[in-house]
Each structure stands twice: as C-alpha cells, then as structure tokens.
N, C-alpha and C positions, 0 to 999 in steps of 0.2 A: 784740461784747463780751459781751452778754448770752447769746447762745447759749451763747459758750465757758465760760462760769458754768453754764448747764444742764447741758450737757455733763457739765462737770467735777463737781459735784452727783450726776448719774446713774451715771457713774462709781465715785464714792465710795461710792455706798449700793449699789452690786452688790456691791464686794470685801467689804466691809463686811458683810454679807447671806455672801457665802461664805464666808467668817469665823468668824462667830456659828452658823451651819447643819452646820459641819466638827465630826467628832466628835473628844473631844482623848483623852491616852490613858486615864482615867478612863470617859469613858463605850466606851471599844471595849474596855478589859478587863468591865467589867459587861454589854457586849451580847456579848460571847464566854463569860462564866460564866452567863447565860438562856439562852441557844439553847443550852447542852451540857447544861446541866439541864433545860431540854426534851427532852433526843430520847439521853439517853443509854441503855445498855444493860441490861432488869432483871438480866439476869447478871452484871452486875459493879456490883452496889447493894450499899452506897451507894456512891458515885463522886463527885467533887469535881474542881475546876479551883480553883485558888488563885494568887491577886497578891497585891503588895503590900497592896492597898486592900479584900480579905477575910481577912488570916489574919493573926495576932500572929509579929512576929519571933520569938520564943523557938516556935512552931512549926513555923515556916519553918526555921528551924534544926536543929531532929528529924524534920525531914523529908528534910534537904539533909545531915543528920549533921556537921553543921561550922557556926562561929560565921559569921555576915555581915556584913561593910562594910554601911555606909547605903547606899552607891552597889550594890551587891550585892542589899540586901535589895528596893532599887525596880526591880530589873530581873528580880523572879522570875517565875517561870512554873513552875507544880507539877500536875501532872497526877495523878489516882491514884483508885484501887478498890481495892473487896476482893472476893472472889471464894470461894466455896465449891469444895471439892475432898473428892475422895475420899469413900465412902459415911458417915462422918458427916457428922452436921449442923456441928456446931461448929467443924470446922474450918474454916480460914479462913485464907489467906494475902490480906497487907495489899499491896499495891504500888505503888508511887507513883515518881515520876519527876519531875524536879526540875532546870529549866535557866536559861540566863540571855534572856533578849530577844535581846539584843545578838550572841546568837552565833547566829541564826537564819538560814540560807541560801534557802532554797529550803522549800513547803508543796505538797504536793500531798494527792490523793484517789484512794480506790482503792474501787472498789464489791466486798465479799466473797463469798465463796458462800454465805450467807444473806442477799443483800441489803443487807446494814446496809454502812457505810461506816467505812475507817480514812481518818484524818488525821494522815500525816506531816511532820513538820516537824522536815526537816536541820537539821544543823550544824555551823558549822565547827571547832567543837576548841579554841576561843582561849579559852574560858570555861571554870569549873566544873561541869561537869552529873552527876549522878547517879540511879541506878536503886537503888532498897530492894523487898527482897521480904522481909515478915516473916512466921512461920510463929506460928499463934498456939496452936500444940499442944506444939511442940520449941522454944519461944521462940527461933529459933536466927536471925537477920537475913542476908541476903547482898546482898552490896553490890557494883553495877559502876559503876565509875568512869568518864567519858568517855563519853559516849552519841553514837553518830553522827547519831542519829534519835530524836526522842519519839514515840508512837503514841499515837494518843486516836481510840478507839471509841466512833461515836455508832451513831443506828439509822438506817433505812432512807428516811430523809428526804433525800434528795441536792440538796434546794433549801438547807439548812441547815447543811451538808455545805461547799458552797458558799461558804455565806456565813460560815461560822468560818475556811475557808481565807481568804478576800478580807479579813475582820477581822484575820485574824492576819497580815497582808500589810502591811495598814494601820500595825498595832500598831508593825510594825518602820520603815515611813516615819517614825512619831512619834518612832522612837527614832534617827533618824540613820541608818539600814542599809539597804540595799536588799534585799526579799527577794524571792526570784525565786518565781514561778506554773508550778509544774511541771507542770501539768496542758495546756501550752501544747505538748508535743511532739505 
C-alpha cells in the first residue's frame, strides 16, 4: 500500500513539474517577439511582431484596417517593417501584415540567397488576414485582402529560424489547431 502512495506521489509531481515547465501562450508570444527582435533584418528597420499582449486594440485595428471582436483581437498575429526605396532617403513604404492564429496551417523555412531566412506561415482562408503597403511620400495605402501566406524575414541565424517556426507551431497547439512543420518533406 505504501509504495502504491509513492508511486502515486511521484506520479503527481512529474505531470505537475510538466505542467508548470510547459510554456502557455503568453510567454511563446514574448519568446517569438525576442528572437525576431534579435535576428531581424537591418533593412527592413524598424520591424515589429505584434499580439495581443504588445499592441493597444485601436492599433491593431489600423493596422488590420477593420474594428476587432475580443475574440479577434486575442488571436492577432501582425508582422511588419518599413523599408527605404528608391534614391531618396525619406521615402519609405510601411508594410505590415496582419492574420489570425487560428487560421495558421502549416510554418515552414527557406534559407535565401543572402543567407538570411524567410519564415512562412500558411493559411487557410477561414479567417480575416490582411497585407498594408503604405507609401509615405504619395500617402496612397494598398490593400490585399486574404493572404495565403505571411512572410517574416529574419537573418542568417537558422538555429532561431528554427525555433520561431517550432514556437509558432506551439502557439497554434495552445490555440486548438494543428499546424503542420513543412520543413518535414
């Protein structure tokens, strides 16, 4: 009888210990916006990753260009840079990208020809997702609607690469969805 109390003791304090050690989705959104802000691209400075748990709804919203459900607002996911173009300095187009969790298929990694790494992350269509390119010379914004894919450009770190795909893999187990590891073919 006494064993089966140890046992059952030992037991308890493993799940228990897995449990408490399991990241939830609070801290995989903040270790997916550190590691992007680590190893992102100085050509596309500044650059930002935004959740729920970094950005005020009223900018989540001009970012998404449309009002948000609560349910909506806790499942964002916003990618975005600005980027210099053309021989002045000052221009600048803004671009940002803006989906839901929930609609997230399949993440995979693509090493480029400078090295550095994109990270795509399908999707299926069931959700609102949207792409903004603002022009900050011609104030003029262009907007597509439905994105098959988000793209987020880090550098030529492929252990970190890695591990934003496998966090944002996670991100989607927390949310109920299975997202597949495309880099499995």
């Amino acid at each position: 009888m006494e064993s089966k109390i140890k046992t059952l003791i030992v037991l308890i304090s493993l799940i228990t210990s897995t449990f408490t050690y399991s990241q939830n989705d609070k801290d995989t959104k903040e270790f997916i916006i550190e590691k992007y802000n680590e190893n992102f691209l100085e050509v596309y400075s500044p650059s930002f990753i935004f959740f729920s748990n970094n950005i005020l709804k009223v900018d989540a919203e001009s970012l998404t260009d449309r009002k948000l459900t609560t349910e909506e607002f806790e499942n964002i996911f916003i990618c975005g840079s600005d980027i210099e173009v053309g021989t002045r300095e000052s221009h600048i187009l803004s671009l940002s990208e803006s989906i839901d969790i929930r609609d997230i298929t399949k993440v995979s990694t693509t090493k480029q020809d400078d090295n550095n790494y994109l990270i795509s992350v399908y999707l299926s269509g069931k959700f609102p997702s949207v792409r903004l390119v603002q022009d900050n010379v011609t104030n003029k914004t262009k907007k597509k609607n439905y994105l098959d894919r988000m793209k987020i450009q880090i550098g030529s770190n492929k252990e970190v690469a890695i591990k934003l795909k496998k966090a944002i893999i996670h991100l989607g187990k927390l949310k109920g969805i299975t997202v597949k590891d495309g880099d499995l073919f």
